[in-house]
N, C-alpha and C positions, 0 to 999 in steps of 0.2 A: 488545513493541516495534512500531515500524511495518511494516506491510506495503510489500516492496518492490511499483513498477507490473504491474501484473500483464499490460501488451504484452510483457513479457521471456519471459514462458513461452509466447506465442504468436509467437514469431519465431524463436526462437532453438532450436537441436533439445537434443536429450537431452543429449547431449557434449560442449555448448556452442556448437559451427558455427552460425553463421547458413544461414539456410534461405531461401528466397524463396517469400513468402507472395499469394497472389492477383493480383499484377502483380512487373511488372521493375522492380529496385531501383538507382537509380544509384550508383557509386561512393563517393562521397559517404554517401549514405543508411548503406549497409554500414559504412562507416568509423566512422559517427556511432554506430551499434550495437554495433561491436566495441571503442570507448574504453568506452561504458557498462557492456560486460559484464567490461573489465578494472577497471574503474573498481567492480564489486561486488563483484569479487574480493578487489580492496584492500581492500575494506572489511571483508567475512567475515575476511581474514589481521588486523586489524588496523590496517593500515596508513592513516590518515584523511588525511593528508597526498596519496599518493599517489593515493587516489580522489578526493578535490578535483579534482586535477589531469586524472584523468581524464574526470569529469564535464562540468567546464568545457570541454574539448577536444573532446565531445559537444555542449554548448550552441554553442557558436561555429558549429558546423556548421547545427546546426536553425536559429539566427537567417539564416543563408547561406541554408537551403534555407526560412525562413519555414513551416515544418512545427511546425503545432501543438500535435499530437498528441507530436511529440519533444521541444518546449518542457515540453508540462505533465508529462511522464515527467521532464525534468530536476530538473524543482522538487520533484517527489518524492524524487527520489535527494537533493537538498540537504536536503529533510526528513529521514530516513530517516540520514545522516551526522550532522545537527544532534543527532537522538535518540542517536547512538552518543556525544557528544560532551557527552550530559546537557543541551543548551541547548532547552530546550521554549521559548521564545518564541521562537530564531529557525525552530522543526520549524514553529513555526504560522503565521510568515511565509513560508516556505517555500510551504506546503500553499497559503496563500491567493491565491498566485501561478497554483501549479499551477490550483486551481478558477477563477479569473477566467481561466486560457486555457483551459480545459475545458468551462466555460460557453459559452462564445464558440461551438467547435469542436465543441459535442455531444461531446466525447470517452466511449470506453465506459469510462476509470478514473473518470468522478464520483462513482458508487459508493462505490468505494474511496479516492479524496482525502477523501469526508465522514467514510468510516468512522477514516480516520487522524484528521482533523481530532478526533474524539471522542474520539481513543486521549488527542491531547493535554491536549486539554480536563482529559480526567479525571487526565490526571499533575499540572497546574497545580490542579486541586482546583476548580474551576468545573463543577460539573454540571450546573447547566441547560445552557449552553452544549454541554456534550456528548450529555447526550440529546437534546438537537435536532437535531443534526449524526447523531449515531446513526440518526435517524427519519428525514431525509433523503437517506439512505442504502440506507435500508429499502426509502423507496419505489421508489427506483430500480432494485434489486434483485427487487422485485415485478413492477415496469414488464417489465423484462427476462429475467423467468424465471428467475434467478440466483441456482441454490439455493448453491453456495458461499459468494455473499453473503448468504444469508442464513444460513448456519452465521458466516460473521464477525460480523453485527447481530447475533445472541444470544449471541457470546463476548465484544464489547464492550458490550455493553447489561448482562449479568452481572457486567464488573469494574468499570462504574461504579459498580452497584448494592450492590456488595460493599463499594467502598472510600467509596461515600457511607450507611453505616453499613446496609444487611438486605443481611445474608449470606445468610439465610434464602431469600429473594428471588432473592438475587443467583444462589444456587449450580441454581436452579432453572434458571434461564436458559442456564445453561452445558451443564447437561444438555440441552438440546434442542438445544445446539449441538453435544454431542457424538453424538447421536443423529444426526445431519444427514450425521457427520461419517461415521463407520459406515454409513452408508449408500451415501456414496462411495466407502470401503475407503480415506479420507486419514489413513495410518498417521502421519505426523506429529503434525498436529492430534490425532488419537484419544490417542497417548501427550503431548502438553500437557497437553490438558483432564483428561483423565485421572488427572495428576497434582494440578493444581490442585481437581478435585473431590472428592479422596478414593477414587476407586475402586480 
């Protein structure tokens, strides 16, 4: 599935509190964080209806505070619910939204809006489209030193190559991603992949 934005794990603490990160947050800002994180919550219970609602409640605010960075997170979440929702053409208008304000804004999710964009690609069966999006991704991930992205590039560059027909190929891929993964001690990922590889 998609990767939720990965600002939520640098804001927000272990327990879920919001935290205050490098400067002073306006009320506002906080608010706009604290509908998203109930707004994912809805979503992990289930509940799509309810995260809608939340989300939006978070957009309305970033359009107020003209905050890019909360825009292109929002479009993510509306990708991300579209995926819960099985509608891959609207995850990928979704995504596209997000990348045209992250382009804009230099955002640090580019990375990760490409690497979703590929997830989708490959669910819609379009792999060119996806390993180019995968590779765009990569490099950004190179750019930035960002070895977890680049554990994501060889778990989705794996399941394109898997589901557009070398396994062979594919499952190698995955292993360097698991290896990557082990390296970090990302007991998640290591029991996904893990599973998906056979080991």
């Amino acid at each position: 599935g998609l990767a939720a934005p990965q600002g939520a794990a640098r804001s927000e603490g272990r327990n879920g509190s919001l935290r205050l990160t490098g400067r002073e947050h306006s009320d506002e800002e906080l608010r706009a964080r604290a509908h998203k994180m109930l707004g994912n919550i809805a979503l992990m219970q289930g509940d799509l209806g309810g995260a809608r609602g939340q989300y939006e409640n978070a957009h309305a605010t970033y359009v107020a505070l003209t905050d890019p960075f909360g825009l292109a997170s929002y479009w993510q979440n509306m990708a991300v619910l579209a995926s819960f929702e099985r509608n891959n053409e609207r995850a990928l208008e979704s995504l596209l939204e997000a990348l045209s304000v992250a382009e804009k804004s230099g955002d640090r999710e580019l990375g990760y809006i490409y690497m979703n964009m590929a997830d989708v690609y490959r669910r819609l069966e379009i792999f060119d489209s996806a390993r180019e999006c995968a590779d765009k991704g990569r490099k950004y991930f190179q750019d930035h030193r960002d070895r977890p992205g680049e554990g994501k590039y060889l778990t989705i560059l794996g399941m394109i190559t898997i589901d557009s027909g070398d396994a062979d190929q594919g499952l190698q891929y995955l292993e360097g991603a698991l290896q990557i993964y082990e390296e970090m001690g990302d007991a998640q990922m290591i029991a996904q992949l893990s599973n998906i590889s056979g080991r």
